[in-house]
C-alpha positions as CSV (number, residue, x, y, z in Angstrom):
1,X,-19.4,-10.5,11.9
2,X,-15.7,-12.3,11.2
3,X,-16.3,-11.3,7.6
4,X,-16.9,-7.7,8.4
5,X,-13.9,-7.6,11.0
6,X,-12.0,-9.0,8.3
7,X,-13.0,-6.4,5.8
8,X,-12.1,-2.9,7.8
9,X,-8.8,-4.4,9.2
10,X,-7.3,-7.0,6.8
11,X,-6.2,-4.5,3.6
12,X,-5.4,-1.3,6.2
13,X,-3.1,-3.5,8.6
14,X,-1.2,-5.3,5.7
15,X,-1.0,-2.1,4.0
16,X,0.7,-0.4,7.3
17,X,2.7,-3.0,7.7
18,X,4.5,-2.7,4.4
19,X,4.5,1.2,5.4
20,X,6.2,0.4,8.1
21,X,8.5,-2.2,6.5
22,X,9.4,-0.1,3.7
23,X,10.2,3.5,6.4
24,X,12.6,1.3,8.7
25,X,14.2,-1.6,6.1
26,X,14.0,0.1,2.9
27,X,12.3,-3.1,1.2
28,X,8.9,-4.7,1.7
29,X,8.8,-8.5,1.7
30,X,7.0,-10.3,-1.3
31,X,5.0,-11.9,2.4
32,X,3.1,-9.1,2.1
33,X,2.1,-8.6,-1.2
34,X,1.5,-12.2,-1.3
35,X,-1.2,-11.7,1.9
36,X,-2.8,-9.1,0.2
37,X,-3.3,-11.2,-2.7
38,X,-4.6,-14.0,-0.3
39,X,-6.4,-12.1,1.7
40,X,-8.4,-10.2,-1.5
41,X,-9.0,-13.8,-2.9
42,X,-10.4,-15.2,1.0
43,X,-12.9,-12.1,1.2
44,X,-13.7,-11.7,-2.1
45,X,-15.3,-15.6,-2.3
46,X,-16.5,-15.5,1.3
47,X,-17.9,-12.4,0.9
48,X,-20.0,-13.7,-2.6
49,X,-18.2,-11.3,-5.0
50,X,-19.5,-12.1,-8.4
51,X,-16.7,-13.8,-10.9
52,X,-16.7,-11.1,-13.5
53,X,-16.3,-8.4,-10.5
54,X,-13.4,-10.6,-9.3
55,X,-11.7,-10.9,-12.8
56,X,-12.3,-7.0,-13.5
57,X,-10.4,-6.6,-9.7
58,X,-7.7,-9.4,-11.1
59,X,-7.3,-7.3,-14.1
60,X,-6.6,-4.1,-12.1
61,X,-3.9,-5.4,-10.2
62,X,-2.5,-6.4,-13.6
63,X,-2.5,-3.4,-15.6
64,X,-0.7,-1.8,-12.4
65,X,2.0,-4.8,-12.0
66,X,2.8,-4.7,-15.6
67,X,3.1,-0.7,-15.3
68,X,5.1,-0.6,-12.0
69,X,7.2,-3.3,-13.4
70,X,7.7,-1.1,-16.4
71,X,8.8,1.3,-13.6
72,X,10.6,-1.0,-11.5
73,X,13.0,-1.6,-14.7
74,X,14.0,1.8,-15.5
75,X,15.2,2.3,-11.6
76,X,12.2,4.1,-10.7
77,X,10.4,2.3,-7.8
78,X,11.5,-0.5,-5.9
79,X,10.3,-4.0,-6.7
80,X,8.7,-4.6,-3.3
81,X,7.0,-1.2,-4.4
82,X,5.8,-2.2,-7.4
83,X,4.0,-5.7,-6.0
84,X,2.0,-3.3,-2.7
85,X,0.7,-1.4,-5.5
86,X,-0.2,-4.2,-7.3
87,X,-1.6,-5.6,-3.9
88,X,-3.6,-2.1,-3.6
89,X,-5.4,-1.9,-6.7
90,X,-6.3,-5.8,-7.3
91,X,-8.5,-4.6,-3.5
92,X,-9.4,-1.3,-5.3
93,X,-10.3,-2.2,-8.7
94,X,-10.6,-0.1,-11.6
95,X,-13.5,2.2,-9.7
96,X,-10.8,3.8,-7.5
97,X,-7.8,2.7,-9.4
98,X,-7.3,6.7,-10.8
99,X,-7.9,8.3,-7.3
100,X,-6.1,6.0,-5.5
101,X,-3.0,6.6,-7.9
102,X,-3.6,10.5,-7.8
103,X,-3.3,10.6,-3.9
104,X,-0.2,7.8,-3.9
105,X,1.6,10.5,-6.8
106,X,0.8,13.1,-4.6
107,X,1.8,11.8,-1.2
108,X,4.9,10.2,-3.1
109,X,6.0,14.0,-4.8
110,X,5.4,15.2,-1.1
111,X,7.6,12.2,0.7
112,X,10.0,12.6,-1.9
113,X,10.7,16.2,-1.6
114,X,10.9,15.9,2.4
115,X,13.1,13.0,2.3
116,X,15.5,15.3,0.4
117,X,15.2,18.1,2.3
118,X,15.9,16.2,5.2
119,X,19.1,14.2,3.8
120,X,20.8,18.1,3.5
121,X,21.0,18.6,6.9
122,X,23.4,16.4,9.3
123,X,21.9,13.9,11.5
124,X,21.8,14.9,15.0
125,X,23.8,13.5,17.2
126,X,21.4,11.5,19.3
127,X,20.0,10.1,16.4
128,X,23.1,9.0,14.8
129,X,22.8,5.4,16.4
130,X,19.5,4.4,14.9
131,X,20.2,2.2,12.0
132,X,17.1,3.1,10.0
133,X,17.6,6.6,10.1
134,X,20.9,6.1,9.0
135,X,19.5,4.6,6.2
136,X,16.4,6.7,5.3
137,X,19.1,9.8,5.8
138,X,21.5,8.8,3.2
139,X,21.9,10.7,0.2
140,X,22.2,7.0,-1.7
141,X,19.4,5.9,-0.7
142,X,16.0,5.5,-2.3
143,X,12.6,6.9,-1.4
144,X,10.5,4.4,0.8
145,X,7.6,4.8,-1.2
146,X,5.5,1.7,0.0
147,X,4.8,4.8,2.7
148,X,3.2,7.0,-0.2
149,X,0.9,3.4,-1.7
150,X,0.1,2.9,1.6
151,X,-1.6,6.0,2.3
152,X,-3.1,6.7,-0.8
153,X,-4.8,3.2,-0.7
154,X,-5.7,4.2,3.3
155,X,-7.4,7.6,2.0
156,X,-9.5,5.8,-0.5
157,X,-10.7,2.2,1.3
158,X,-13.1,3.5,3.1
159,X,-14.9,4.8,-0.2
160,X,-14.6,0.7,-1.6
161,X,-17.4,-2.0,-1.2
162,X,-15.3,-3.8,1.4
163,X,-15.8,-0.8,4.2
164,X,-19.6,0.3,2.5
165,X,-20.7,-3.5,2.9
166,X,-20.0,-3.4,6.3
167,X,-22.7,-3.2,9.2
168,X,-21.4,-1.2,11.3
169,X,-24.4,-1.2,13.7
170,X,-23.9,-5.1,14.2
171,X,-20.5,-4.2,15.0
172,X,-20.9,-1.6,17.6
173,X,-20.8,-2.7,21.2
174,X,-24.0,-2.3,22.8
């Protein structure tokens, strides 16, 4: 019962944590990539995944560090950025690797182009205090776009083997 608790809230909380993190600080801490690597490892042996399915997950969150760090070089995505993703697909694996990219690009395009509609217009006045907003509202400023990896990965985990393993009758409150 801990192990399926552990499944359905572990990856989603870390994940909106670095959300979170990355909307009001502009950075996500390498704490958190480093839990979801942790946390992946935990459940994967407690939960009996197989050593070639764990190696084939391993590999996933390669190919996509050694990608994003590609990225990360030419000034395209944050470091912090690069690691959640990383984080995201070594839980996905290659079996949701592609959609989970797809919706990440897409919520990322769509963040991106409301981020910069939003830094043309002046801040109001009652807002002009809050130091994040500040922040997210300058021109000079990046796109938070642990937001975007965090919901793509959010849209496709309940499709994953950690949410279809779970029991949810021996869950439910009775």
């Amino acid at each position: 019962m801990i192990l399926d608790i552990a499944r359905l809230m572990l990856f989603p909380a870390l994940m909106a944590f670095a959300a979170a993190s990355d909307l009001l600080t502009m950075t996500i801490s390498n704490r958190v990539s480093l839990a979801l690597a942790a946390g992946f490892l935990a459940l994967a042996l407690l939960g009996g995944m197989g050593l070639y399915d764990l190696l084939l997950h391993a590999a996933a969150g390669a190919t996509v560090l050694a990608v994003a760090f590609g990225c990360f070089a030419m000034g395209w995505v944050g470091g912090g950025d690069a690691k959640v993703a990383a984080a995201a697909a070594l839980w996905l694996g290659f079996g949701h690797l592609v959609n989970y990219l797809l919706y990440a690009s897409l919520f990322g395009g769509a963040l991106t182009l409301l981020l910069l509609q939003f830094r043309q217009w002046p801040l109001p006045y009652s807002l002009a205090g809050q130091t994040w907003l500040i922040r997210l509202h300058a021109k000079e400023s990046g796109i938070p776009y642990g937001i975007a990896l965090a919901i793509g990965a959010l849209m496709i985990y309940p499709e994953t083997e950690w949410t279809t393993a779970v029991d949810l009758g021996h869950l439910a409150i009775r």
